[in-house]
N, C-alpha and C positions, 0 to 999 in steps of 0.2 A: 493179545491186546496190551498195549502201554499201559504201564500205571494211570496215567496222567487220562486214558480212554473212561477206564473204571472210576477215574473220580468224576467225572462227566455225567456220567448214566448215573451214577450216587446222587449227585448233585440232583438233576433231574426229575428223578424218582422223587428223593424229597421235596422239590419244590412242589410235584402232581397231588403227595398227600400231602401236606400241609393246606394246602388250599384246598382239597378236600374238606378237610377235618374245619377252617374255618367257614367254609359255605354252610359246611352242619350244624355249626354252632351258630349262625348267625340267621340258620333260616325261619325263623318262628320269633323273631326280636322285631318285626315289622308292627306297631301298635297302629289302629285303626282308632280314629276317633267316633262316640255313640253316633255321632250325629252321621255321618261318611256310610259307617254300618247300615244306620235306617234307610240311606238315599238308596244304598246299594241292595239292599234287601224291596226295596221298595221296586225300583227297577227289575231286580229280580223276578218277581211275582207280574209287572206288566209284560215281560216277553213272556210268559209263564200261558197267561192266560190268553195275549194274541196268538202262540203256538196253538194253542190246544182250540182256540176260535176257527184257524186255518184246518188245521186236523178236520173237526167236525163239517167244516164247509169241504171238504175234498169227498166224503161219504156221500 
């Protein structure tokens, strides 16, 4: 393969981890506000307990 093939796949490569490496760093930098949390937790807990409503009505 040409020099110029290997600097390609070089190139490449690099680019694959590097973006790697910043999806990792950036994955847990998402801040949730209290208030967003309580909706979502709230919500949470109502399909929670229509699930488990369903469940016991299919016995």
């Amino acid at each position: 393969m040409p020099l110029i093939g290997w600097v390609f796949v070089i190139v490449a490569l690099a680019l694959v981890v590097g973006s790697l490496f910043v999806l990792r760093d950036s994955a847990n930098s998402m801040k949730i506000s209290d208030e967003k949390m309580k909706k979502i937790q709230k919500r949470k807990a109502e399909v929670e307990a229509e699930e488990s409503a369903e469940d016991r009505e299919q016995w």
